[in-house]
Each structure stands twice: as structure tokens, then as C-alpha cells.
N, C-alpha and C positions, 0 to 999 in steps of 0.2 A: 575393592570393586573389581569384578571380574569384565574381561574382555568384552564378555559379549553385552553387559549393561553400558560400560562403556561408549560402544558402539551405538548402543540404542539413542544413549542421549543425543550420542552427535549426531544421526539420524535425524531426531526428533529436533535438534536445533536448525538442522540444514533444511526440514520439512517446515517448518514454524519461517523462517527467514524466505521461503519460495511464498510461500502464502502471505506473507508482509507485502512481499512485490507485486504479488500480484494485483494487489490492491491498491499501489500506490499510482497515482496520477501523475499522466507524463506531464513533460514539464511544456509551461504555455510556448508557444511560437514568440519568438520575438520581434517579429511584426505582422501583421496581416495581408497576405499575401493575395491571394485567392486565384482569379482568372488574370490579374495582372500580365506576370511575366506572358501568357498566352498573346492577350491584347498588343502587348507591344509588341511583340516578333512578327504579327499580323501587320501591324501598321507599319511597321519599319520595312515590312513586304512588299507592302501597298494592296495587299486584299482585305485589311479589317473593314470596319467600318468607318462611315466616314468621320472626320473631325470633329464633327458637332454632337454624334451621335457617342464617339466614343470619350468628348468630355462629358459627355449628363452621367457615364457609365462610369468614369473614375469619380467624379462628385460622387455620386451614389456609393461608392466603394467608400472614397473619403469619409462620408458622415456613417456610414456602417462602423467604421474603423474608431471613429470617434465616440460613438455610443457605446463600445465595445470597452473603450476605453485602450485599445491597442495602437501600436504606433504600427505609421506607414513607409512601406518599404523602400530602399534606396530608387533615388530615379525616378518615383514616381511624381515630385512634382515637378523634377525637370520637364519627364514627359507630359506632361500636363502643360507646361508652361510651352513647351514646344507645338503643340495643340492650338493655346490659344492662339499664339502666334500665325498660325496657319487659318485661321479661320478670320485674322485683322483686328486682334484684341493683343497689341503689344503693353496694354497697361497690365493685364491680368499676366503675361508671358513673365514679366519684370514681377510682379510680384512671388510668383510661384520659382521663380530663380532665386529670388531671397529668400525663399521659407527652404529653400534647397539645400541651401549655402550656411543656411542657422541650424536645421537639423542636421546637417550633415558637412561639418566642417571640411572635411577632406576634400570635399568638391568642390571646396570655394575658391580654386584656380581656374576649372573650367568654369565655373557661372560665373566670373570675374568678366570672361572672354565672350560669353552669349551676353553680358548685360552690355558690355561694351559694344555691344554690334546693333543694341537699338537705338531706334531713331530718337532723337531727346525728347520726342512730342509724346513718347513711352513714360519716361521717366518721370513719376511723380515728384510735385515741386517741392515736397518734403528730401525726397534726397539729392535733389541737385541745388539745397540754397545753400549760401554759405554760413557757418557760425558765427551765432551772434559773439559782437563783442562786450565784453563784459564794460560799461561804462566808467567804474571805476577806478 
């Protein structure tokens, strides 16, 4: 094989591998992000919108997320749960702390500390009974 065929092939294999790429699909997001991170840097400002308005706006993100079948971003049910809290729904707050804490194990020392901090008439009487004992 002379030089110059050579050449050609490996042209023609570096031009064949460009054309594979181009065509190949990027890889999914690993969670669903969207106006999020905006929303909260807003609120943590205190010019988003109000409390009420911007949980129908992360629900709405939530069930997007879920028919999508994609998972939701860190923090977003703390902030959520932080949300309810602010608007007088400590049962929902305490919820969205544990769904925080389950997805996202790492955080389960600060939401250890936010769950600690509500009032018990928050806490569902499923997790503040004590275990049964076993009778026999």
C-alpha cells in the first residue's frame, strides 16, 4: 500500500468517526432543572414571587419532571418544603424534608436540623409513635 492510500483510509476513517458524532445524542440531563436555580436565587432575594405563587410553580415543575420521567434537582424539595413552611403548612414542610433526606442522603444532617426545629403539631403521628412491640 502506498502512502498516499494509506492516508486516504485514515481520512476516510477520521471523516466516517466525525459523521458518527455528529449524529450521536447528547447525553440526557441528570435531572430537570429548568427556571429552578433562577426561582430560588429570586426568592432567597426576596423579589420572586410570592410563596403561594411560587409553590403551584415548583409543583408544576414537579409533575413536568415526573411525566418526563426525570428526577429533581438537589434542594428542590427542601426549597419547597421551606415554602410551605412560610405560607403555615409545617405538615407539607416535614414532608418535603423527608422526601429531601430519601433522595438525597447527604443532606440528611441538615434536614435532621430543619425537622428538629418543627413544632410536633407538624409531625405526622406516623413518625413520632413509638414501635410496636412485638407480643411474643
Amino acid at each position: 500500500m502506498s502512502c498516499l492510500s494509506r492516508a486516504s483510509v485514515a481520512l476516510a476513517g477520521v471523516a466516517g468517526l466525525l459523521v458518527l458524532a455528529g449524529c450521536a445524542q447528547p447525553p440526557k440531563p441528570l435531572y430537570l432543572w429548568e427556571t429552578y436555580p433562577r426561582v430560588q436565587y429570586e426568592a432567597l432575594l426576596g423579589e420572586g414571587a410570592s410563596p403561594l405563587e411560587q409553590i403551584r410553580a415548583m409543583e408544576a415543575h414537579a409533575e413536568k419532571a415526573r411525566a418526563a420521567g426525570a428526577a429533581l434537582p438537589p434542594g428542590f424539595r427542601a426549597h419547597l418544603g421551606k415554602l410551605h413552611l412560610e405560607v403555615g403548612n409545617p405538615a407539607a414542610a416535614y414532608e418535603m424534608w423527608q422526601a429531601e433526606k430519601t433522595a438525597f442522603p447527604e443532606s440528611a444532617p441538615y434536614m435532621d436540623q430543619l425537622l428538629k426545629r418543627l413544632q410536633p403539631a407538624a409531625v405526622p403521628p406516623a413518625a413520632t409513635a413509638e414501635p410496636k412491640k412485638n407480643p411474643a
